[in-house]
Steps between C-alpha positions, in 0.01 A plus 500: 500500500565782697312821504705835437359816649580853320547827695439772303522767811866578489552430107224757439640767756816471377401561128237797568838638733694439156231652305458830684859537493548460175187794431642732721855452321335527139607212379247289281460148485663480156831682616487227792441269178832663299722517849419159661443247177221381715151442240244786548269228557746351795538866642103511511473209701771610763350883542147371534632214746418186312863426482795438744800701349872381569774681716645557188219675358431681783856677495429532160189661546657736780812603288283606256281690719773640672342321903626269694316171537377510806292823395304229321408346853402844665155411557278418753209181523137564566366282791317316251860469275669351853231265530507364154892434474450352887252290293755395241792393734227294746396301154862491421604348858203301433619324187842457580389273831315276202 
């Protein structure tokens, strides 16, 4: 059986970039809730990272917070960031020569 590795770097960037966004617009996670039809729960999981949202919800997300998507990618990596998600795509190489 193959072994899948998770990066959480980008997921998590992206949601915190979502997240601070969505504070500095004034709009609470339950209006997200109302707009989007995503769960609260599901919404959670996505700001704090632990999820991968869809292109789709990512529009969604920026309609509502009147951005454009890639203002959810303005960030920068810490050295230590880089070197994880070089990490990730060495075990990924890694796995797919198995």
């Amino acid at each position: 059986m193959k072994k899948h590795y998770k990066n959480t770097v980008l997921a998590e960037k992206v949601g915190s970039k979502i997240e601070e966004i969505r504070i500095a617009k004034g709009v609470t996670q339950e209006r997200l809730e109302e707009l989007t039809g995503l769960d609260l729960r599901q919404i959670g999981r996505i700001l704090r990272g632990e999820s991968n949202p869809t292109i789709s919800t990512l529009e969604i997300f920026a309609t509502i917070l009147d951005s454009e998507i890639v203002d959810f990618f303005n960030f920068k990596l810490s050295e230590s960031e880089k070197f994880n998600l070089t990490k990730f795509k060495e075990a990924q190489k890694a796995q797919e020569k198995k």
